[in-house]
N, C-alpha and C positions, 0 to 999 in steps of 0.2 A: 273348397273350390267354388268362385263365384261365376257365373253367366257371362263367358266371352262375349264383347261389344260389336269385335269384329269378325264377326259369325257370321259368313255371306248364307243363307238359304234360299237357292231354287225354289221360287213357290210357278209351279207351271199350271198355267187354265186351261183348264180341258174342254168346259161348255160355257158360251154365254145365252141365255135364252132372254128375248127382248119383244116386245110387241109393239103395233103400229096401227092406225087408222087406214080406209082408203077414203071414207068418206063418199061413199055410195055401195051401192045393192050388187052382190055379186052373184050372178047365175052359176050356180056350180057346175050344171049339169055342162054349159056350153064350156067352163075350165074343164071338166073332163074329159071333152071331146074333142077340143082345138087344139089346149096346151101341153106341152113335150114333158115330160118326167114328172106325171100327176098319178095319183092314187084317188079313186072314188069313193068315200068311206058316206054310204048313205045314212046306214041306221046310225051313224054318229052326226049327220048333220056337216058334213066338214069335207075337202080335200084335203091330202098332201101334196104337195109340191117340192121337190128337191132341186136343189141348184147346186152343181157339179164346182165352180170356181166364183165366190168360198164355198165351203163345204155347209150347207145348210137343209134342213128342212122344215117345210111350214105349214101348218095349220090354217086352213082358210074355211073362214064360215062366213054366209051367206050377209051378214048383217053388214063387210066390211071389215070385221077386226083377224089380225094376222098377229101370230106367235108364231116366231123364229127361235130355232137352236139348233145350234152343231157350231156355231163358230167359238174362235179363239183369243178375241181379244172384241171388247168393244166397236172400235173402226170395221174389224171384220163384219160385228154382226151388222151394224149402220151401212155397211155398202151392200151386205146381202139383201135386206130389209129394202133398199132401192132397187135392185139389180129386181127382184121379185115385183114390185112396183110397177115396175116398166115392164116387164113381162106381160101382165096384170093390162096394162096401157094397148101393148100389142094385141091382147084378143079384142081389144071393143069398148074396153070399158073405160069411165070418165075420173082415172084414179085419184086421189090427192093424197101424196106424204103425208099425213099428221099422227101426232100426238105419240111421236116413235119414243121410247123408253127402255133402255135395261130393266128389268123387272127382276133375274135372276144370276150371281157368277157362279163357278161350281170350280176349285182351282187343288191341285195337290202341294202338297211340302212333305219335305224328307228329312227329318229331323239327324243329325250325323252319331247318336246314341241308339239306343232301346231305351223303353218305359216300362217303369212298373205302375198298372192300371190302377190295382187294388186302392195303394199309397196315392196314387193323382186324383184318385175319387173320395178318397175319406179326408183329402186334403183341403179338397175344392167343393167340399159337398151340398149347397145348396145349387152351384152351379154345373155339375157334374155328375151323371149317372154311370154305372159299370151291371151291366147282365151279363155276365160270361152266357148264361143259356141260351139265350136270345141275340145276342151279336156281338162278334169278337173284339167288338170297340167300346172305349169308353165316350160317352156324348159330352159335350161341355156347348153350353148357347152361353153368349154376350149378349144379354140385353138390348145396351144403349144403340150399340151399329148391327144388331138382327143379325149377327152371324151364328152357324150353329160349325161345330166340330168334331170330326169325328176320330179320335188317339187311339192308334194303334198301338201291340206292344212293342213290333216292329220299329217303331217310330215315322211311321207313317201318318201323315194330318192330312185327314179330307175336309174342306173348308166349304161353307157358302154363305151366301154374302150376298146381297144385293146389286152392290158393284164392287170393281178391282180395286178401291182406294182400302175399302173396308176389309176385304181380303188380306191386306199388305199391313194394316191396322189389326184383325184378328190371332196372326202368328208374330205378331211382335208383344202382343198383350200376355199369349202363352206361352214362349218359349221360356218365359222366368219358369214359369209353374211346371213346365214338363221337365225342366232341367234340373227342377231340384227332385224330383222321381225317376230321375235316369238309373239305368243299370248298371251297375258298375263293375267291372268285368278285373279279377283280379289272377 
């Protein structure tokens, strides 16, 4: 039995985490005091900020650099990343958009089998580790597009990936390889 072509798989994003410039000096102490849904994390150097619609929070240090995550798809994280901006604009300060970047995607797939781990890791094995002791998953990284994965025996795939192309690109690379370590249920 060989690898149906036309194999729809759900791969759903769960986190995109992305960073941005403001390009000037941020008072944290006055973001702790002005702005609405902020956390003051001194001994770390940092606020957080949460933003209700998208679903985000962020990380704000004093130098001007901001990492955002909690959103859903790229566009998502790009308008929260503004929507904070402007926030940012509102208490006083002289913000600028820059150098805004995906950095991280974090995305699930549900493979419509089980895997045998054992067999996917002595198959794939310079690319692929199995510790049953240590975590229920077998690891498998991709190199060239920096994805790494995480195969369950369930047939569950946690993927990440720098952005959502490479995602879409990482479980179409695997799905030969886990399919020929499927379980086969008789």
């Amino acid at each position: 039995m060989e690898p149906d072509n036309d194999v729809a798989l759900d791969i759903i994003i769960t986190n995109v985490v992305c960073v941005f410039r403001t390009r000037c000096h941020l008072n944290l102490r006055k973001i702790a005091l002005e702005g609405s849904n902020v956390i003051y994390k001194r001994d770390f150097g940092k606020v957080l900020m949460k933003l209700r619609k998208p679903k985000i929070t962020a990380s704000i240090w004093s130098s001007g650099k901001i990492i955002c995550a909690g959103a859903t798809s790229e566009e998502e994280a790009k308008l929260g990343a503004r929507r904070l901006a402007r926030c940012l604009q509102k208490l006083g300060f002289k913000v600028k958009f820059t150098e805004f970047k995906v950095v991280n995607v974090l995305a699930v797939c549900t493979m419509p089998f089980q895997i045998r781990l054992p067999e996917f890791t002595k198959s794939n094995r310079p690319l692929a580790s199995y510790e049953p002791e240590l975590h229920p998953a077998a690891l498998y990284r991709i190199k060239d597009i920096k994805a790494t994965l995480q195969v369950f025996s369930t047939g569950s795939i946690t993927v990440t990936a720098p952005n959502v192309q490479f995602i879409a690109t990482a479980v179409e690379q695997t799905y030969p390889l886990v399919f020929e370590c499927r379980k086969i249920h008789i």
